[in-house]
N, C-alpha and C positions, 0 to 999 in steps of 0.2 A: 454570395457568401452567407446572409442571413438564411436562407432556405436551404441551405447546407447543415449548416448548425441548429436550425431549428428542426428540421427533420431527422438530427441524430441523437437531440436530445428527447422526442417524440417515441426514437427506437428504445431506448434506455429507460426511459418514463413508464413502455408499455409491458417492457421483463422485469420490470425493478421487483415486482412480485411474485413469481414462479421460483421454485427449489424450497431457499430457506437462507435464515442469517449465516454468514461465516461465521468461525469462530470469534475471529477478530471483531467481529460486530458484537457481539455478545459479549467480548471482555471487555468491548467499546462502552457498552452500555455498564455494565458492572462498575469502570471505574470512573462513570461519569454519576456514579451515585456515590461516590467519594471522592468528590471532586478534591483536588490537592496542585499547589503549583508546578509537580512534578511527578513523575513515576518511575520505580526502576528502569521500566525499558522504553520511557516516552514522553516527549512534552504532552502538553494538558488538552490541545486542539481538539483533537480529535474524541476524547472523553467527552469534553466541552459540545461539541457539536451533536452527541450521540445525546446527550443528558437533553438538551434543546429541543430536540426530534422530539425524544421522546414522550419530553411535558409537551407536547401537540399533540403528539397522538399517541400513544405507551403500545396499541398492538398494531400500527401499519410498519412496514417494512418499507413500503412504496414511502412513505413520509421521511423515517431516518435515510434516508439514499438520496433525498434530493440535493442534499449540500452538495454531493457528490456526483452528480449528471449537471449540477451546473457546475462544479469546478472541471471536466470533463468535456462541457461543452465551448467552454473561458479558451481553453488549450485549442480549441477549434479555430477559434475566432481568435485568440491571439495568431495564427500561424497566418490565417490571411494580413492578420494584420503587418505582420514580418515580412511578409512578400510584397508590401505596398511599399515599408521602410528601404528595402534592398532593391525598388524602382520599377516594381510589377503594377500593372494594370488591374482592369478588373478578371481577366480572366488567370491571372495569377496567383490571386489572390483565391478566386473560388479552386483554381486548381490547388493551393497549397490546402485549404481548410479541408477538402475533400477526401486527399492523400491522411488527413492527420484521423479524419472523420471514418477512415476504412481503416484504421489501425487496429492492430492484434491488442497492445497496449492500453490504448487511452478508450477501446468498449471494456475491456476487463475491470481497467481501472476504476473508470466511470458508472462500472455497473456495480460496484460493493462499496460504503462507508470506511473508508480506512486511509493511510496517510499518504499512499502513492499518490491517487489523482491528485490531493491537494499540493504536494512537493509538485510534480509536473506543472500542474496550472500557477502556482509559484515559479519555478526556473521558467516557465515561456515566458512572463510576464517579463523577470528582469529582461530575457534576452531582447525582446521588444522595447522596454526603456533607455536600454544602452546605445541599441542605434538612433533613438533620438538624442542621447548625449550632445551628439556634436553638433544641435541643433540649438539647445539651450542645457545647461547645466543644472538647471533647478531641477531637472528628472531625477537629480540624485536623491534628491528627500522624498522621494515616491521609491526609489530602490531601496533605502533605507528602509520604509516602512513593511514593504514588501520582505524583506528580508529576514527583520526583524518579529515578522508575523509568521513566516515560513519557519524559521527556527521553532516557534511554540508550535511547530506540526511534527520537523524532521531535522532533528541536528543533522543530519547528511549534509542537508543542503547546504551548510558551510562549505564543504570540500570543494564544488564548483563552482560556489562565487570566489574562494580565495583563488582557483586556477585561472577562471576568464579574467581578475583581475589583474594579475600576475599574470596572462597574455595579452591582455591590450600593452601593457608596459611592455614586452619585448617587442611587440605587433608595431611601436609607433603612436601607440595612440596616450601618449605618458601626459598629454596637453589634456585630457578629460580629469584627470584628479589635481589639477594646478587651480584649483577654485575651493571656494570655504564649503559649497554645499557639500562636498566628499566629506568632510569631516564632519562636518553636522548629520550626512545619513548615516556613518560609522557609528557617531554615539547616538542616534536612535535606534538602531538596528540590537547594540550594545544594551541597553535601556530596558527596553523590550525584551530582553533575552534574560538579563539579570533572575530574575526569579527562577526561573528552568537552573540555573547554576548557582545561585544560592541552594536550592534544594539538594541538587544532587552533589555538594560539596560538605553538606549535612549531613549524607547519607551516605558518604565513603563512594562516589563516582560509578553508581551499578550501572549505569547504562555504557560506559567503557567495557565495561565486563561484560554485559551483553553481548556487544558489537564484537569482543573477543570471541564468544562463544559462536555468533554465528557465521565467521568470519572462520571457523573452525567444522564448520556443517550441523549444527546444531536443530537450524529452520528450517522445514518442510520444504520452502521453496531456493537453501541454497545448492549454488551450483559449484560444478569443477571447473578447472581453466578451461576444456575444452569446451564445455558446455557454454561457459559462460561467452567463449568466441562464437561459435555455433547461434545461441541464441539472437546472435546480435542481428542477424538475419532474417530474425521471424519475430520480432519483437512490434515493430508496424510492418510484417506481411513480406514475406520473401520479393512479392511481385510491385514493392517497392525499392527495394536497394538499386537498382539502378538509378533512380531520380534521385537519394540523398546520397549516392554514391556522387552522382553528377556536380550535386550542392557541394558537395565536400570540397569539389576540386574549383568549385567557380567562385567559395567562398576566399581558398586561397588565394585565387588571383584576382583580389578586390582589396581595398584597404581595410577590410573587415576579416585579416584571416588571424585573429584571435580567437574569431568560434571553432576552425579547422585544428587551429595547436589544443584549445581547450578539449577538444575531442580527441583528438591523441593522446594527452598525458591523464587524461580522466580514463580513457580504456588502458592504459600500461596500469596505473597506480589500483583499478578495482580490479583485474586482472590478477596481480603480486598480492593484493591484500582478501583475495579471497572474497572482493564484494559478489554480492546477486547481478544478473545479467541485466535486469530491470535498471539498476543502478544509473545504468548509460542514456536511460531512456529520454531523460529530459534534452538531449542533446537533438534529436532527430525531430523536431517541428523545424527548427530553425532551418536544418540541412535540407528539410526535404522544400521549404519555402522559398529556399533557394534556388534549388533543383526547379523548382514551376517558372519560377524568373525565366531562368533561359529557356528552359524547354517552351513555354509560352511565343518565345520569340521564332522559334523555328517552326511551333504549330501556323504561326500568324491567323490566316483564315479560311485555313484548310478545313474543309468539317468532316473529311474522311479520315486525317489523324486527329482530330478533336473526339472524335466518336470511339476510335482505337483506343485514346487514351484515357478516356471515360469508362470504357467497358474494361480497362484493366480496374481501372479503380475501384468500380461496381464488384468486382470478383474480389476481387481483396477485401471488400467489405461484407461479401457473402459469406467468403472464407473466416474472416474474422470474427461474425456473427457467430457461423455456426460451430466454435471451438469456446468463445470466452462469453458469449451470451447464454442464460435456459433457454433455450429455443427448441431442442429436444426434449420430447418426454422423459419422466424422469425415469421410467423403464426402461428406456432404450439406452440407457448411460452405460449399462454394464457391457454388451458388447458393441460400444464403439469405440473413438478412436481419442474421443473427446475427455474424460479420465488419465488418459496419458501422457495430451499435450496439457491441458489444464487442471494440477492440481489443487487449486482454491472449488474447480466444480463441487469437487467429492464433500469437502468442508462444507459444503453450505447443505448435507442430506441428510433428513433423520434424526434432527436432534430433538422434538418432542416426542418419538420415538421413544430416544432412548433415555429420556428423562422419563417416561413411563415404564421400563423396564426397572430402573433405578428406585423409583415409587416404589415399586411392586418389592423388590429385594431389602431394602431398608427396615432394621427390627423397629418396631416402636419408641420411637424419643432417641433413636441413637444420631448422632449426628454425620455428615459425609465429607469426607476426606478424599480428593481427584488428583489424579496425577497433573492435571496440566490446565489452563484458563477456559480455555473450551468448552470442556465437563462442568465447570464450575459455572462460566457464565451461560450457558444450557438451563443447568437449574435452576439458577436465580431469576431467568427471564421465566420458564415453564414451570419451576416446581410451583409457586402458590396454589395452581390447580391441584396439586393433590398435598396440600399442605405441609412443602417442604421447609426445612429448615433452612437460613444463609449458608451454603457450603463451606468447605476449608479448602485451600490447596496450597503446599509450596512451591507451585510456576510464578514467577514473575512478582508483579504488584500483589497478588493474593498473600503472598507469605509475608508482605507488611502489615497486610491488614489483619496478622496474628492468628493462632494456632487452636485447634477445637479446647472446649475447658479441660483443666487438670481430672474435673469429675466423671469427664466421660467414660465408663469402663467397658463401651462396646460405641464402634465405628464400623459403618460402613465405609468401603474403600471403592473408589471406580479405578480402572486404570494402572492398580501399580501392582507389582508381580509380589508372586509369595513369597521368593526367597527374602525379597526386602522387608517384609510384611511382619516374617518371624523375628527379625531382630527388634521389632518393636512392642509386639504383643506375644503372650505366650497360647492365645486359642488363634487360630484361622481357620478359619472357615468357609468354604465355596458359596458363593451367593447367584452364581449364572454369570455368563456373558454378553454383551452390548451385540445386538443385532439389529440391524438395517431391515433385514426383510425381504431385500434388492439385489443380494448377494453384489453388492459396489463393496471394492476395496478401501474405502476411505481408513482414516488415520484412528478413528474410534471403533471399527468394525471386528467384533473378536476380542473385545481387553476385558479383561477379566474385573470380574466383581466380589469382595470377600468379607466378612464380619469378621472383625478385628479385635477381640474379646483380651482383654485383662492386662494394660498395659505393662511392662515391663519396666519401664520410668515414666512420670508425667509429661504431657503431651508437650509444657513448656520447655522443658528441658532439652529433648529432641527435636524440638524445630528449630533450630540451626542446622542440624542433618539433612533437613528434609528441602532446604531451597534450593532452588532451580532460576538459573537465567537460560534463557534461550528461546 
């Protein structure tokens, strides 16, 4: 299991620098220089950990990602660790880490700064504490604290620690909360969260709003019911669902089949409410470490299904590799297949690029106004090179941290269309559009650029119009 894990955080280590930041890394960085105990659309975690990176090193990308190939690699070595708790050996153990280590999910995850990997490497963690519950109970004050630390990454992760708690109680297992530690990791977990809702209770609840909007298809990456059934498939690798399909059904018939209901009503409830497909992901280290349990038992010391079922694994990690890793050139992205299945690739193309096309378009001392966090934390990380201004945007946290001055009477605009343009200024004016280069379809490729000349009301006035959750 160590040379499983270290060898997957070795692959991760060595692409962590080919393409470019995601978006999300970039607003990562943006709102970790206003650092605050909360944000419209996020606890502080992951700001926190980008602002950290970044006072190490301000231009490695390989350096901001490491939180992140170790929370990546944590989820590895937790799953062996699950497989030892459920009464696997050692090659159960290496078979669970390896299965998790070839996932579609935890290389993607693992290979970008953002709140997935650390929610996943959170939920495997509890799942692994819990089965030592019934060994000793003081584990609770480590769930608590884990919980209570995941919360300042991903309010989600409430919704499936309230469901696995609320299935151990129907499961039988109602004898693990009959102890004080339960209540003592409750109010750490509580403690620890308090600030994240002090804020957003200050601030009229935007990240509800949020979670509406994208719940609503709002995010790039949400899906349909279909889809989001569909995904469920390929999320760790098609040519795994038979082994967590296997888990599923072995966890049932153990005294641990609170993780099997928890995965039922956590797929009906993201399903009905419109979650992302990813949603579900933290659920499948467990299932598939279960899956190696048995299946370990009928490999025994066979080394001609040992080698069968290694060389699936191996494929499932190639395949994985070569869809949610840079691993191809970044020429070769326009016609493959890899843009299609993975839409965060495209996000991470071009953005010094087009922060230099932006340069180049910008009248003298006017200030920039973006459609969405992207464009803005683009600039902020790139513009100083050609001595850009702090940008403006109404996405998300940008539109709290307030609106270009009243005196501006010319704005550059990235991003936002003209029809909307004219109800704000009465000149518009074309300024070019955002090119790649690469002819890749990404989300910034083609948006329009316009000088925004002679406001029609001041800028404060209108910025209630102009916000944006999603």
């Amino acid at each position: 299991m160590p040379v499983i894990a270290s060898v997957f955080a070795l692959v991760l280590l060595a692409t962590s620098g080919r393409y470019g930041y995601h978006r999300d890394e970039l607003y990562f960085l943006a709102a970790g220089r206003r650092l605050d105990w909360s944000y419209p659309d996020q606890p502080p975690l992951s700001p926190f950990l980008a602002r950290f990176m970044a006072a190490v090193d301000p231009d490695s990308l390989c350096v901001m990602r490491l939180p992140a190939i170790a929370a990546a690699t944590f989820i590895v070595v937790c799953a062996g660790l699950i497989a030892g708790e459920l009464g696997g050996g050692r090659g159960a153990r290496a078979l669970a880490a390896g299965a998790v280590a070839s996932s579609a999910l935890v290389m993607g995850a693992g290979h970008l700064l953002g709140t997935t990997v650390f929610d996943l490497a959170a939920w495997s963690l509890i799942c692994l504490l819990v089965l030592k519950l019934g060994r000793d109970p003081r584990w609770w004050l480590l769930i608590g604290l884990v919980v209570g630390i995941g919360l300042q990454n991903k309010v989600l992760l409430i919704v499936p620690v309230g469901v696995l708690a609320a299935a151990l109680a129907l499961a039988g297992q109602r004898k693990l909360f009959a102890t004080r530690y339960f209540g003592f990791a409750v109010g750490m977990a509580l403690v620890l969260w308090l600030p994240y809702l002090w804020w957003q209770a200050g601030n009229g609840w935007p990240q509800w709003e949020l979670s509406r909007a994208i719940a609503g298809g709002s995010s790039g990456t949400s899906d349909s019911p279909i889809m989001f059934v569909l995904l469920q498939f390929g999320l760790f690798g098609p040519l795994l669902v038979p082994l967590w399909g296997y888990g599923l059904w072995r966890l049932w018939n153990t005294r641990w089949r609170a993780f099997p209901l928890t995965y039922a009503v956590l797929f009906v409830v993201f399903l009905v409410t419109g979650g992302k497909a990813y949603y579900l992901g933290g659920m499948y280290p467990v299932l598939l470490a279960a899956g190696a349990v048995g299946l370990c038992r009928w490999l025994a010391d066979d080394r001609k299904r040992w080698a069968a079922v290694t060389s699936v694994i191996v494929v499932n990690a190639v395949m994985s590799a070569l869809l949610l890793l840079p691993v191809l050139p970044i020429a070769w992205l326009r016609d493959s297949p890899v843009l299609a299945i993975n839409y965060d690739a495209g996000e991470t193309i071009a953005w010094p690029r087009y922060v230099e096309q932006i340069a180049a378009a910008r009248p003298p001392g006017a200030p920039i106004l973006t459609a969405n966090y992207g464009e803005a934390g683009a600039i902020e990380r790139y513009g100083p090179e050609y001595a850009l201004p702090t940008p403006y945007s109404g996405h998300n946290a940008y539109w709290w941290w307030g609106p270009p001055p009243d005196t501006a009477t010319e704005v550059l605009t990235v991003g936002i269309d003209r029809e909307r343009l004219t109800e704000l200024c009465s000149i518009v004016e074309p300024a070019g559009t955002l090119d790649n280069g690469l002819g890749i379809d990404n989300d910034e490729q083609g948006e329009p650029m316009f000088v925004c000349r002679n406001p029609i009301r001041p800028w404060s006035q209108v910025w209630p119009q102009l916000r944006t959750l999603g």
